[in-house]
C-alpha positions as CSV (number, residue, x, y, z in Angstrom):
1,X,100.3,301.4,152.8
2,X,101.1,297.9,153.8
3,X,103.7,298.8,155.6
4,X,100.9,301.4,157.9
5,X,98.9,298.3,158.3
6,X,101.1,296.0,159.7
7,X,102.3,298.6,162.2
8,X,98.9,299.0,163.2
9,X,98.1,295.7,163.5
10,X,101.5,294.7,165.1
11,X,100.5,297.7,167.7
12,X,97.2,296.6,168.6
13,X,98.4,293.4,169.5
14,X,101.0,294.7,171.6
15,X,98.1,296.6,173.1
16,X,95.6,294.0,173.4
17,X,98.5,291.9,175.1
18,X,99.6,294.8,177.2
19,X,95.6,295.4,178.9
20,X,94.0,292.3,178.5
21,X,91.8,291.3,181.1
22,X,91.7,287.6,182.2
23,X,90.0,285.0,184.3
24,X,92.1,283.9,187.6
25,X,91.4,281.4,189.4
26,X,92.5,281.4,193.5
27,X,92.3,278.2,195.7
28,X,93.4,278.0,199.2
29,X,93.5,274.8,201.6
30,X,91.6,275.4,205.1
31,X,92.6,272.1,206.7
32,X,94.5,273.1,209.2
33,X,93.0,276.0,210.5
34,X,89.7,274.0,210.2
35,X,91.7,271.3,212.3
36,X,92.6,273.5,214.9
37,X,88.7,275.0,215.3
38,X,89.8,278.7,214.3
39,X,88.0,278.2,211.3
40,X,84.8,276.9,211.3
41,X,83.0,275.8,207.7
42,X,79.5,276.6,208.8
43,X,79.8,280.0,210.1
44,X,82.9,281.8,208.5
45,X,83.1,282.8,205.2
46,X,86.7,282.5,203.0
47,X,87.1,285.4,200.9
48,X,90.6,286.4,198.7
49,X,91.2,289.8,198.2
50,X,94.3,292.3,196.3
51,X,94.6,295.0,194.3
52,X,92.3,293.5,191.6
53,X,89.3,293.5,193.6
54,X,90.3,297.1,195.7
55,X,91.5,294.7,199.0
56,X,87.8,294.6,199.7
57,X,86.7,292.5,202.7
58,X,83.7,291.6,201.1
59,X,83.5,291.3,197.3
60,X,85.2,287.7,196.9
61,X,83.5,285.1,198.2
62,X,85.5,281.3,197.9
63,X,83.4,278.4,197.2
64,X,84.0,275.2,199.6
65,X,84.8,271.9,197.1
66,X,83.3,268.7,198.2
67,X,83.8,265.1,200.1
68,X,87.6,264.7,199.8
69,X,87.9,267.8,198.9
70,X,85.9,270.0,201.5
71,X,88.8,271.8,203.3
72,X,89.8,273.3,199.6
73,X,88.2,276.5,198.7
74,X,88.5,278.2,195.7
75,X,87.1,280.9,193.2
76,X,87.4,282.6,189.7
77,X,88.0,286.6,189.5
78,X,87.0,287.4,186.0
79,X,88.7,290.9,184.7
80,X,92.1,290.5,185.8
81,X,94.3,292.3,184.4
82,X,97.6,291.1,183.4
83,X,100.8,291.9,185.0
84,X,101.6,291.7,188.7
85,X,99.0,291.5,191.1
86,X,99.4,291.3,194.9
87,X,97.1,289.7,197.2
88,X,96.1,287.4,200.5
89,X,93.4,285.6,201.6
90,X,91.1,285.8,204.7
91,X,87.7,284.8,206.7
92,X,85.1,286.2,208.5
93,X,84.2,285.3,211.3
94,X,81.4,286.6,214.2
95,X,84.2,288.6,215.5
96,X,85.3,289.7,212.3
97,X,88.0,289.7,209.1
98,X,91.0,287.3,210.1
99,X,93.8,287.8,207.6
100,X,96.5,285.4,206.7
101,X,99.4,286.5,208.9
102,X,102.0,286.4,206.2
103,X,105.1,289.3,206.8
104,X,104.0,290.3,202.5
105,X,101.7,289.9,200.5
106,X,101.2,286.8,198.4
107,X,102.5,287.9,194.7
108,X,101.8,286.1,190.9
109,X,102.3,287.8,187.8
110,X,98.9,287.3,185.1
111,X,99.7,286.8,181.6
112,X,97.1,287.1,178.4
113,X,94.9,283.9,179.2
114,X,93.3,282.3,181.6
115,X,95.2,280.7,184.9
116,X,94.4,278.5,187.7
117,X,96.9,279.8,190.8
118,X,98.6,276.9,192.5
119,X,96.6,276.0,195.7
120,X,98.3,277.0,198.7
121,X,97.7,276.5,202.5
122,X,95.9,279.6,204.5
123,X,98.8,280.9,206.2
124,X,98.6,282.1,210.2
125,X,100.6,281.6,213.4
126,X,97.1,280.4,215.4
127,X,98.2,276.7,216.6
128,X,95.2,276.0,218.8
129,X,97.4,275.7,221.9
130,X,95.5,276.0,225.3
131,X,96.3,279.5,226.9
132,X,95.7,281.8,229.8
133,X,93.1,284.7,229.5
134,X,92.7,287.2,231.9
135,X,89.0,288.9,232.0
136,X,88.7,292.3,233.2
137,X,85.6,294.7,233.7
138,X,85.1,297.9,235.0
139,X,82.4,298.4,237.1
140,X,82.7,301.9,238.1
141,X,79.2,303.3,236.4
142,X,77.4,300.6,238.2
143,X,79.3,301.2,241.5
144,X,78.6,305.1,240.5
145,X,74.8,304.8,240.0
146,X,74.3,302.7,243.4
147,X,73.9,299.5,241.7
148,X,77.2,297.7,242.8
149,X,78.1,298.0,246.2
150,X,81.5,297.4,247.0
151,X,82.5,294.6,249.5
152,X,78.7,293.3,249.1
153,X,77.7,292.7,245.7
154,X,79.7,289.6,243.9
155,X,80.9,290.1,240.2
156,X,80.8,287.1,237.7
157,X,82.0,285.7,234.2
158,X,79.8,283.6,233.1
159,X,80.0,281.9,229.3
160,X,81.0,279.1,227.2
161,X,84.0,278.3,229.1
162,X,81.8,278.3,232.5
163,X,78.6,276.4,230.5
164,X,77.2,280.0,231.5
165,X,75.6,280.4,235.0
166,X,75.7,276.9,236.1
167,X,79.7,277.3,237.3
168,X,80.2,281.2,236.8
169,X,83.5,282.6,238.0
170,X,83.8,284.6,240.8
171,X,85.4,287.6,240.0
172,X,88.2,290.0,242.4
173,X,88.4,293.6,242.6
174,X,91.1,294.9,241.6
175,X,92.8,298.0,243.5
176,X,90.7,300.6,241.4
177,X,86.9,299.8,240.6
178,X,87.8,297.0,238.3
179,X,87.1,293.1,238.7
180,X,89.1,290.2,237.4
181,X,89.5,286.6,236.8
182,X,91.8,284.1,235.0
183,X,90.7,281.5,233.1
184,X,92.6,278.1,232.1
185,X,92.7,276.5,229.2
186,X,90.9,278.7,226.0
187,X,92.3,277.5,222.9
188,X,94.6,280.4,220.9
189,X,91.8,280.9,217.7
190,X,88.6,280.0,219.9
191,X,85.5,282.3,219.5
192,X,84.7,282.8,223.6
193,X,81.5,283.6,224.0
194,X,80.5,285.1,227.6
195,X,79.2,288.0,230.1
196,X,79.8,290.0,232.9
197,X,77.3,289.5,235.8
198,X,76.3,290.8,238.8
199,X,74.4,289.5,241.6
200,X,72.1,290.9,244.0
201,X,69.2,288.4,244.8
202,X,69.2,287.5,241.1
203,X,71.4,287.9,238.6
204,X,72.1,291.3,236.4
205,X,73.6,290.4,232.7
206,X,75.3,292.9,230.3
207,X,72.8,294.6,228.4
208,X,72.7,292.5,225.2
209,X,71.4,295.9,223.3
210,X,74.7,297.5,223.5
211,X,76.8,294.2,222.6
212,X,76.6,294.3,218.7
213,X,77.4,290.6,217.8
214,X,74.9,287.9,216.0
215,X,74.6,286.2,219.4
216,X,73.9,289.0,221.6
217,X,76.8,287.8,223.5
218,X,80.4,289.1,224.1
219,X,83.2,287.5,221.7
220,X,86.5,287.3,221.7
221,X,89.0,285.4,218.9
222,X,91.6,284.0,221.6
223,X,94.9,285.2,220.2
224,X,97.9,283.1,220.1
225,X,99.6,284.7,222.7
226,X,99.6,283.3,226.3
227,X,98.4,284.9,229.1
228,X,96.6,287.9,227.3
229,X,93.7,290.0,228.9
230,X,90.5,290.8,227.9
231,X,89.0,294.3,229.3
232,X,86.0,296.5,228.8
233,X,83.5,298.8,230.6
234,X,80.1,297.2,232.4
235,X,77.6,297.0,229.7
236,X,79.9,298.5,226.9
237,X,79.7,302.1,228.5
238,X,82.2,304.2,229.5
239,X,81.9,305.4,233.2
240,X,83.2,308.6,232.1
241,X,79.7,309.8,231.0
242,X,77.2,312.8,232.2
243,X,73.9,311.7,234.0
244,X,71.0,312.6,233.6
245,X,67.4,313.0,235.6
246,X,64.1,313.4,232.9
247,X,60.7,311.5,232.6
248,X,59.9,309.3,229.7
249,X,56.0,309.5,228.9
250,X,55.3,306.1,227.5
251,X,52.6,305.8,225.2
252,X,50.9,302.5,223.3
253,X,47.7,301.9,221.2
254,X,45.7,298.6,221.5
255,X,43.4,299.5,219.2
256,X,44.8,296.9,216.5
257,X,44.4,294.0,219.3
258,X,40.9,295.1,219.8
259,X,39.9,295.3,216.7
260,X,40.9,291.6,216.6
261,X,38.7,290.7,219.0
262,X,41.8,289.3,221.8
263,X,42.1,292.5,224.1
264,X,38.9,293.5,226.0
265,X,39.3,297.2,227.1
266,X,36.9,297.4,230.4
267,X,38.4,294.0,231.9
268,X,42.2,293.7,230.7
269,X,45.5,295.3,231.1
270,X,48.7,296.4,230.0
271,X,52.6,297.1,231.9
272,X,55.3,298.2,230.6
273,X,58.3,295.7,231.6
274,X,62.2,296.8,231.2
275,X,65.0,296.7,231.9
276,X,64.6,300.0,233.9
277,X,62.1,298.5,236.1
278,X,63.3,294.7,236.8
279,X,61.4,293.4,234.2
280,X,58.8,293.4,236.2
281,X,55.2,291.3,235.5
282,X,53.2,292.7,238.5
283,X,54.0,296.2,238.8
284,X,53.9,299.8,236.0
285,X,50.3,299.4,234.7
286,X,49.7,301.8,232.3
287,X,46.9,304.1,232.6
288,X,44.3,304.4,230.2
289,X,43.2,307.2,228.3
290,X,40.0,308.8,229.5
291,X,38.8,310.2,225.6
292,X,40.1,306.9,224.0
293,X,40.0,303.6,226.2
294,X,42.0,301.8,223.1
295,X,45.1,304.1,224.5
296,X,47.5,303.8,227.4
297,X,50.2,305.6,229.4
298,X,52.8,305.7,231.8
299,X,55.3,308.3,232.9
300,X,58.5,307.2,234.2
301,X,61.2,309.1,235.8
302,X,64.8,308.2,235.3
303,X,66.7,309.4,237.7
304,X,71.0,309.6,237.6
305,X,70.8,307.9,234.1
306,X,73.7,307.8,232.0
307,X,72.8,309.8,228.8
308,X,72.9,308.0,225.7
309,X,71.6,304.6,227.5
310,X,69.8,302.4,225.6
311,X,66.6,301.8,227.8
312,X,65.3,298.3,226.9
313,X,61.8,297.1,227.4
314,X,58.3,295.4,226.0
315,X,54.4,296.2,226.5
316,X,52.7,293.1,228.1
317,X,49.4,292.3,228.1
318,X,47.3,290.8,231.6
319,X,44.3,289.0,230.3
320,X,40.9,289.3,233.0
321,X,40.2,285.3,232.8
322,X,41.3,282.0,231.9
323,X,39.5,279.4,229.5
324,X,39.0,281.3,226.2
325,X,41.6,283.2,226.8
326,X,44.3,281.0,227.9
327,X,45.2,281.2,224.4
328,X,47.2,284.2,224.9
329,X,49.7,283.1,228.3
330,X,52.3,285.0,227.1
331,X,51.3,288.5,227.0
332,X,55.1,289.5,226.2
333,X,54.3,291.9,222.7
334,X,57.0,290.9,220.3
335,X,57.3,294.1,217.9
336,X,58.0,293.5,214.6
337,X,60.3,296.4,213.5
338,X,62.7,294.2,216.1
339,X,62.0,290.7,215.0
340,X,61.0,290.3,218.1
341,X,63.0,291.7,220.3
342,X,63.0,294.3,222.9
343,X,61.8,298.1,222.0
344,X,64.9,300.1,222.8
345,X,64.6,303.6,223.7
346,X,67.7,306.1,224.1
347,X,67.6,308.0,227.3
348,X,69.1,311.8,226.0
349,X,68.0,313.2,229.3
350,X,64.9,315.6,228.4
351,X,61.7,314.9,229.1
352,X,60.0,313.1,225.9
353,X,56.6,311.0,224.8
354,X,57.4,307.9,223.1
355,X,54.1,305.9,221.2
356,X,53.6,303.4,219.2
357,X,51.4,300.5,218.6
358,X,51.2,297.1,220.6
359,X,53.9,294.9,218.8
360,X,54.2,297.8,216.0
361,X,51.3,296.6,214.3
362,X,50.0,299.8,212.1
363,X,45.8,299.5,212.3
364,X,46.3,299.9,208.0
365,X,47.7,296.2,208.6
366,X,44.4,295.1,209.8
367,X,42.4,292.1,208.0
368,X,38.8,292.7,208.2
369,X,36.3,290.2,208.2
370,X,35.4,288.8,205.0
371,X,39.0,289.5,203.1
372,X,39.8,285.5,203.2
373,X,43.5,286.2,202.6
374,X,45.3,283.2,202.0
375,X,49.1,283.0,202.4
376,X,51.7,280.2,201.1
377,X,55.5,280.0,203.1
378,X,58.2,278.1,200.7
379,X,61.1,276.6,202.6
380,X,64.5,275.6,200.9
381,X,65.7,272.8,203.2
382,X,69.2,272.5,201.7
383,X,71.3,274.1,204.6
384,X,69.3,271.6,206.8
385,X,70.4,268.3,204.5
386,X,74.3,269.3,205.0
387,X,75.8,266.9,207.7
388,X,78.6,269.8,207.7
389,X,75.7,272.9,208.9
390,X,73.3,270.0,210.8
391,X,75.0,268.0,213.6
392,X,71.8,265.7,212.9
393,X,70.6,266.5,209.4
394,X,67.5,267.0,208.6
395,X,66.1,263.2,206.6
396,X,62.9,264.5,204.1
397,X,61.8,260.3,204.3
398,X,61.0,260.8,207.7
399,X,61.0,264.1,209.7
400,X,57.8,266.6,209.2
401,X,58.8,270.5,208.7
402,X,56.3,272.7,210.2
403,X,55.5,276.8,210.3
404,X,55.8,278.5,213.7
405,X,54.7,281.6,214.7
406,X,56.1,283.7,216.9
407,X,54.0,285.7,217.4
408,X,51.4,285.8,220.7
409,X,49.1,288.1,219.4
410,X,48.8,286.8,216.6
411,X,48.4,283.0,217.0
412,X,45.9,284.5,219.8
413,X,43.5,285.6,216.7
414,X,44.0,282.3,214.9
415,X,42.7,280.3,218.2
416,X,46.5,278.6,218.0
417,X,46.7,277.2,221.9
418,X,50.8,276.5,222.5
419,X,50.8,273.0,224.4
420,X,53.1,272.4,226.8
421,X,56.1,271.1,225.3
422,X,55.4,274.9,223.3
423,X,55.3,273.4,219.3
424,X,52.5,274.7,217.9
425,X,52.4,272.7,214.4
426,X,51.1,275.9,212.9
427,X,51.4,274.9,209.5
428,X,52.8,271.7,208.6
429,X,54.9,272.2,204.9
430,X,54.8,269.8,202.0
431,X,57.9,268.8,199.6
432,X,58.1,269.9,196.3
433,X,58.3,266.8,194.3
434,X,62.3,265.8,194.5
435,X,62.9,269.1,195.7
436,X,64.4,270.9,199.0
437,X,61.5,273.1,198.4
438,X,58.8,272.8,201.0
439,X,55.4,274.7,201.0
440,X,52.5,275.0,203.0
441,X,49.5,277.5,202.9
442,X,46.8,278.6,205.9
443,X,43.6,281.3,205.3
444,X,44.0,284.0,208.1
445,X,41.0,283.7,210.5
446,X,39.5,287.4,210.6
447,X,39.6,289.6,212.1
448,X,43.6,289.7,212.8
449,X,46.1,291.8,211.1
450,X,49.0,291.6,208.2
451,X,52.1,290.7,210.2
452,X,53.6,287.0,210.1
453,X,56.5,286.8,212.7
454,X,57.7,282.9,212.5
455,X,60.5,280.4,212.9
456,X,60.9,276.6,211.2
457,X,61.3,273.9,213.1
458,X,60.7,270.0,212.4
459,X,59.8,266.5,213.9
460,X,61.7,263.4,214.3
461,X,59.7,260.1,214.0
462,X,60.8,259.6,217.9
463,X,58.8,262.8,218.6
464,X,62.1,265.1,219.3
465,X,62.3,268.0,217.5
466,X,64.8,270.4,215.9
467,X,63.9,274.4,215.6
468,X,65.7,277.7,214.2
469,X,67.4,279.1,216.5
470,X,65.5,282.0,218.1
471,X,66.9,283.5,221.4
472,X,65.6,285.9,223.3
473,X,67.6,289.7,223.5
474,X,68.4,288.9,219.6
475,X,67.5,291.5,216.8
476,X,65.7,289.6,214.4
477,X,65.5,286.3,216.3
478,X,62.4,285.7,214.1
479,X,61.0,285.9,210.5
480,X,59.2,289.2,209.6
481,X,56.9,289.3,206.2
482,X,54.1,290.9,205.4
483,X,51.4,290.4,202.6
484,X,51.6,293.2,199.8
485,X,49.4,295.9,200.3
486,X,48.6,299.2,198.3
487,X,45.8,300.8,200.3
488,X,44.8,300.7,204.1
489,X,43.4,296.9,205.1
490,X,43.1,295.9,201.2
491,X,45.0,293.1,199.4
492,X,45.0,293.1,195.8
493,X,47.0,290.0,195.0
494,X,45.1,287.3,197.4
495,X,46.4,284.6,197.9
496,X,50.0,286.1,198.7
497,X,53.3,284.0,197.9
498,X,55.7,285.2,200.4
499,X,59.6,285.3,199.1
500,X,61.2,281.6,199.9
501,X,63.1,281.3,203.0
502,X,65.9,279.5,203.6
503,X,66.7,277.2,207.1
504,X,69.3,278.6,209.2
505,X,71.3,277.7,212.0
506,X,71.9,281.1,213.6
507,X,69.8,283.4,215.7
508,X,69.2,286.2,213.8
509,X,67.5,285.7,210.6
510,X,68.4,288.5,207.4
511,X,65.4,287.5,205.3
512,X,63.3,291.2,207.0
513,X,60.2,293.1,205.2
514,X,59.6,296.4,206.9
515,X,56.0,296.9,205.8
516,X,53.1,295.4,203.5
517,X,53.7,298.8,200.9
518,X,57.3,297.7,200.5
519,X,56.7,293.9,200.5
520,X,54.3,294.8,197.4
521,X,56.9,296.6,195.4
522,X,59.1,293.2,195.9
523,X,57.6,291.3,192.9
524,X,54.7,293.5,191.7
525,X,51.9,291.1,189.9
526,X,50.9,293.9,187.0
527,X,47.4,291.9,186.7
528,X,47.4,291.1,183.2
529,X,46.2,287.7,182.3
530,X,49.3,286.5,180.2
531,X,48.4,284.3,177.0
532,X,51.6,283.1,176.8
533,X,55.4,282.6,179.2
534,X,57.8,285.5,178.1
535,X,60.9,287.2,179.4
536,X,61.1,290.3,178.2
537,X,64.4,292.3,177.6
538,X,65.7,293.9,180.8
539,X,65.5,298.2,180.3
540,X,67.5,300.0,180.1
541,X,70.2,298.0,178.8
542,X,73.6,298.7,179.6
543,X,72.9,300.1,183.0
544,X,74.1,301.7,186.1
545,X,73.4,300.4,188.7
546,X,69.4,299.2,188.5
547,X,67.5,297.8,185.7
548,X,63.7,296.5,185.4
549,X,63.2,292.5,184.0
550,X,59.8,291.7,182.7
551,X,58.0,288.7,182.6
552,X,55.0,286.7,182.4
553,X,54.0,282.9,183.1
554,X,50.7,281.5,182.1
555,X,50.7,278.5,185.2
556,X,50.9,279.0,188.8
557,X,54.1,277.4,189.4
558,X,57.6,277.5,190.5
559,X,59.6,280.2,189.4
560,X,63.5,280.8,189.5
561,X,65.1,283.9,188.0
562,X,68.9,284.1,187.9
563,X,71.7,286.1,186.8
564,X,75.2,284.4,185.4
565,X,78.4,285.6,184.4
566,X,80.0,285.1,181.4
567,X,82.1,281.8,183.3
568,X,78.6,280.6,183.6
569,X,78.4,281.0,187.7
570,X,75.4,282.5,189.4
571,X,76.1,285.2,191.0
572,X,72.6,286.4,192.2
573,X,68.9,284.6,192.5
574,X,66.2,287.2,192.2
575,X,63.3,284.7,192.4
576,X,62.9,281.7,193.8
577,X,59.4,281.2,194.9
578,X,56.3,280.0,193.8
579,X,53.7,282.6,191.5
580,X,50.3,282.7,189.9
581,X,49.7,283.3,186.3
582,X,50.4,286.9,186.2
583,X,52.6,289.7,184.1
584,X,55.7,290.6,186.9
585,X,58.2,293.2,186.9
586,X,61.7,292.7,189.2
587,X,63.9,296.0,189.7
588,X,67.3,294.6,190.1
589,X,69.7,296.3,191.4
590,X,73.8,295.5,190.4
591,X,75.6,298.2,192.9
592,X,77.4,295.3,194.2
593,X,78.7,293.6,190.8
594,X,81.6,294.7,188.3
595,X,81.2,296.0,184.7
596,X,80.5,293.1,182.6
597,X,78.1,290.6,180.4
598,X,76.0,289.1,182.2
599,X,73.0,287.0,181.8
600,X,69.4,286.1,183.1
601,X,67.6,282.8,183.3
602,X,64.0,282.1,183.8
603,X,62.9,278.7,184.4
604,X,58.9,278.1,185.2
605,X,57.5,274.4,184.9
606,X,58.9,273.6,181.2
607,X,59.1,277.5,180.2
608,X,63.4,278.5,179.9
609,X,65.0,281.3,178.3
610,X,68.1,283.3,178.7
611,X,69.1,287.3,177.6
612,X,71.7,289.2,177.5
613,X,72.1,292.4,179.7
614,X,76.0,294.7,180.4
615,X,76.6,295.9,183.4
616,X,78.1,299.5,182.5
617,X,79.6,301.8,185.7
C-alpha cells in the first residue's frame, strides 16, 4: 500500500512539474528606437506577444519604468506555462503594429517557478537615416467627374514636411492621370503626416471622412529603404467605380432648439453646408415645412457621383439679429453621435430622405423649466503633470483648469457669450485635496436639453493657455456625456456625477456616451438610503464573462473601485468618480481578461475592503 502511495505521489509531482503554470516576467530597452524618433513614449504603446498569449497584438501591454530608467519597459504574464515558449515584442503606433525585425523569434524555455527574462534591446533595422520619398496620387476620378482639369488645375502635397499649406509642393503629372513629387530628407521610422490638394481658386483637401487615422490625416511610417514611393487614389477612392445620378431629400427638426428658446421660427434660418456644395454659408436654405414650421427641407441632386461616397456636411443656423443673439455666432450644429464632427451621408445612388434632429439632439433629451439639474465634471490631471506627455506641464500651484463646451447650441441656452480670444471659462474646476482630481459643478439654465459636448483646457498665470486638442474633420474631437435618464425629459438621480475624465493630448477623445438611457445603466443609484458602507459579493461567482458588484456608501464622496490580480497589479478601474450616499450596482464585464483569481477593491473616504471573485472561461 505504501508502495501505491508513493507512486502516486511521485506521479503527481512529475505532473504538477510537467503543467505548472508560472509568472514571467518580459523587459525590453526602447532607447534606441526612442533615440532615433521611431518610437515615441507618449503615443505608442509597447506590447510583448508569443504563443502564451495567442501572438495577440493587443493583450500585453508593457509598463514604462521611471527617471533613469524610462526607456525600459517591462511586464509580468501570469499563467505561463513551462517549457519552451517563443515570442517578440512590438509597438503601436498611429499607423499601426511595428514588430521587431528579428529573422526568428525570440526563444526561453520556463521552468516550475517564477522568472524575470534578461532585458534585451527592441530589435529593428530602422536607423533614422534621412531618405528620399516619392509621393504619388491618382487623380483620375477627379479629372473623371470634371473637377481636375488637366494642364489648368495645379496638384499639391501639403503636410508636416511642407508645415502644410504655407510651402506646399507642387506636384507633376505623370504620363497617365497620376501626379508626383519627391521629397528630401524624411527620416527612415518618421510618422509623415500630409494631404493631397488641389487648387482652383481655393484649395480642395482629401476628404478627411474616408482617411481612417486618429488625426484625420494621411500617415505613413517612413521605411528604411531609400528612395521608396508612396501612392494612393484622390480621396482614398478607386477611380474604377460606377457613378451615379439620384436626389438626396434632406430633412432636420428644430423643434429641440425652439423649445429652448434660441431659434425663432418666423425670423431665422437654416442651410445645409457640405462638402457637396462648397461648404457654402450663403446659399441651400432649407425650406420649411408648411404643417410644422419647427421642420425643414432641402432636396439635392447629385449628379455623376461615385457610389459609395461618403457625402460630408452640417446644418447651420442664420440668426435674424444681433445683440441678444450674438450669443450664438457660430451657427455650425456640432452633432453629437459624431463628437462633433461632420454628419456623413453615403451616396448609394437612389433617391432617399435622410432626417434627423439639429445637432442629434432627441426632444426626450429636453430639460424643462423647473428640473434644476445640477451636473459635476471630475478631471484626472495626471497625463497633464508628465513632462514626458506635456511639452509644458501642467503646475496645479499656479495654472486654473476650466470646462469648455463645445457645443453652440448649447452654451447659446446657458447665455455663455465666447470672447474673442474664444475661451469661454465655462466652469472653472477645483482640486481634490493633494489629488490630480479636479471637479467643478454648474445648474443647467432651463430650458435647454441633456447633451454636454466639451473639451479641458487651462490658464497660465501669464494669461496663455493650453487646451485638448480638438480639430475640426476629427470623429470625436470633443467630449460627449449625458445625464442618466429613464423616462422622456425626467432625471431621477439630480444632481448627476458624470464618469471622471482623463486629460489627453490627442484629438479624438474615447471617453463616448451614446444616450442618457445608456449613461443611466453605467452606475445605476438603486435609491436606497444605505445605513452603513458595504461591498457586497460579486454574483455570480466564478463567471463567464460578466458579473454584477454591489455596493453602498453612506457619504457623498470619492469612490474608486478596482480589480487586481493575484501579482497584486490593477488591471481594470471600474469607478473612479465622485457619488452620493446611495446603494450602486456595476455590471463588469472580463471578455478581455484570462481565467484566474482576481480581486476587487473599494476605497470611499475611510471605508476599504477587498473580495474574492474567479474568472472561469
Amino acid at each position: 500500500m505504501k508502495k501505491i502511495l508513493l507512486l502516486v505521489t511521485v506521479f503527481l509531482i512529475v505532473g504538477m512539474t510537467a503543467y505548472s503554470q508560472v509568472n514571467v516576467t518580459f523587459t525590453v530597452d526602447m532607447t534606441a528606437l526612442q533615440t532615433n524618433g521611431y518610437f515615441v513614449p507618449a503615443g505608442d504603446t509597447v506590447r510583448v506577444s508569443g504563443d502564451f498569449n495567442g501572438w495577440s497584438t493587443t493583450a500585453t501591454n508593457l509598463t514604462q519604468g521611471t527617471g533613469a530608467d524610462s526607456a525600459i519597459y517591462s511586464a509580468t504574464v501570469a499563467g505561463v506555462s513551462s517549457g519552451p515558449i517563443n515570442y517578440k515584442f512590438l509597438f503601436s503606433t498611429a499607423v499601426g503594429v511595428q514588430w521587431e525585425t528579428l529573422a526568428a523569434n525570440r526563444q526561453a524555455t520556463i521552468g516550475s517557478s517564477d522568472v524575470t527574462l534578461p532585458t534585451v534591446p527592441f530589435y529593428t533595422d530602422i536607423t533614422g537615416k534621412q531618405n528620399h520619398v516619392k509621393f504619388t496620387v491618382d487623380m483620375t476620378l477627379p479629372i473623371k467627374t470634371g473637377l481636375v482639369i488637366i494642364g489648368t488645375t495645379n496638384i499639391y502635397l501639403a503636410g508636416t514636411m511642407t508645415n502644410w499649406g504655407t510651402n506646399p509642393l507642387l506636384m507633376t503629372k505623370n504620363a497617365d492621370s497620376s501626379y508626383s513629387v519627391w521629397v528630401d530628407s524624411i527620416k527612415s521610422g518618421n510618422i509623415a503626416q500630409f494631404k493631397f490638394v488641389y487648387a482652383v481658386g481655393a484649395f480642395a483637401w482629401d476628404h478627411s471622412e474616408t482617411i481612417n487615422t486618429a488625426s484625420g490625416n494621411r500617415e505613413w511610417l517612413v521605411p528604411e529603404q531609400d528612395s521608396t514611393v508612396f501612392k494612393d487614389f484622390w480621396n482614398g477612392v478607386n477611380p474604377n467605380v460606377q457613378l451615379g445620378t439620384a436626389t438626396v431629400n434632406f430633412n432636420i427638426d428644430m423643434s429641440v432648439m425652439v423649445n429652448a428658446g434660441i431659434y425663432n421660427t418666423s425670423k431665422d434660418s437654416v442651410l445645409i453646408s457640405g462638402i457637396f456644395n462648397g461648404w457654402t454659408t450663403t446659399t441651400d436654405f432649407l425650406n420649411q415645412n408648411a404643417a410644422n414650421d419647427s421642420l425643414y427641407f432641402l432636396p439635392h441632386a447629385f449628379t455623376s457621383e461615385p457610389l459609395g461616397t461618403l457625402e460630408a456636411y452640417k446644418y447651420v443656423v442664420k440668426k435674424h439679429t444681433t445683440g441678444l443673439d450674438s450669443v450664438w455666432l457660430d451657427g455650425y450644429e456640432r452633432p453629437v453621435h459624431w463628437g462633433g464632427n461632420n454628419r456623413v451621408e453615403l451616396f448609394s445612388g437612389a433617391d432617399k430622405d435622410t432626417t434627423d434632429y439639429y445637432d442629434g439632439i432627441h426632444p426626450d433629451w429636453s430639460i424643462p423649466v423647473g428640473t434644476n439639474l445640477k451636473v459635476t465634471f471630475n478631471l484626472d490631471m495626471t497625463p497633464a503633470m508628465d513632462a514626458s506627455k506635456q511639452a509644458v506641464p501642467f503646475d496645479p500651484s499656479k495654472d486654473t483648469v476650466y470646462w469648455s463646451s463645445g457645443e453652440p447650441a448649447f452654451a447659446a441656452t446657458q447665455h455663455w457669450y465666447r470672447p474673442s480670444g474664444g475661451h469661454l471659462k465655462n466652469l472653472p474646476l477645483v482640486r481634490i485635496g493633494n489629488t490630480n482630481i479636479y471637479t467643478g459643478s454648474f445648474t443647467v439654465k432651463e430650458p435647454s436639453f441633456n447633451a454636454f459636448e466639451y473639451n479641458y483646457e487651462w490658464q497660465n498665470p501669464d494669461l496663455s493657455w493650453v487646451s485638448e486638442p480638438a480639430g475640426l474633420g476629427i470623429d470625436f474631437a470633443y467630449r460627449v456625456r449625458f445625464a442618466g435618464q429613464l423616462v422622456a425629459n425626467k432625471f431621477p438621480r439630480n444632481p448627476w456625477v458624470f464618469p471622471t475624465d482623463t486629460w489627453t493630448n490627442t484629438d479624438k477623445k474615447t471617453d463616448q456616451e451614446t444616450d442618457p438611457y445608456k449613461s443611466y445603466l453605467g452606475i445605476k443609484n438603486e435609491n436606497q438610503v444605505p445605513l452603513s458602507y458595504s461591498l457586497s459579493q460579486n454574483y455570480p461567482n466564478p463567471f463567464n464573462p460578466s458579473t454584477t458588484i454591489k455596493f453602498t456608501i453612506m457619504k457623498g464622496d470619492f469612490v474608486s473601485l478596482k480589480i487586481y490580480n493575484v501579482l497584486g497589479q490593477e488591471v481594470v478601474t471600474l469607478v473612479n468618480q465622485q457619488l452620493t450616499p446611495g446603494s450602486y450596482s456595476y455590471k463588469f464585464d472580463a471578455s478581455r481578461l484570462g481565467s484566474g483569481i482576481y480581486f476587487y477593491t473599494i476605497n470611499s473616504g475611510n471605508f476599504n475592503q477587498t473580495k474574492k471573485m474567479i474568472l472561469l472561461k
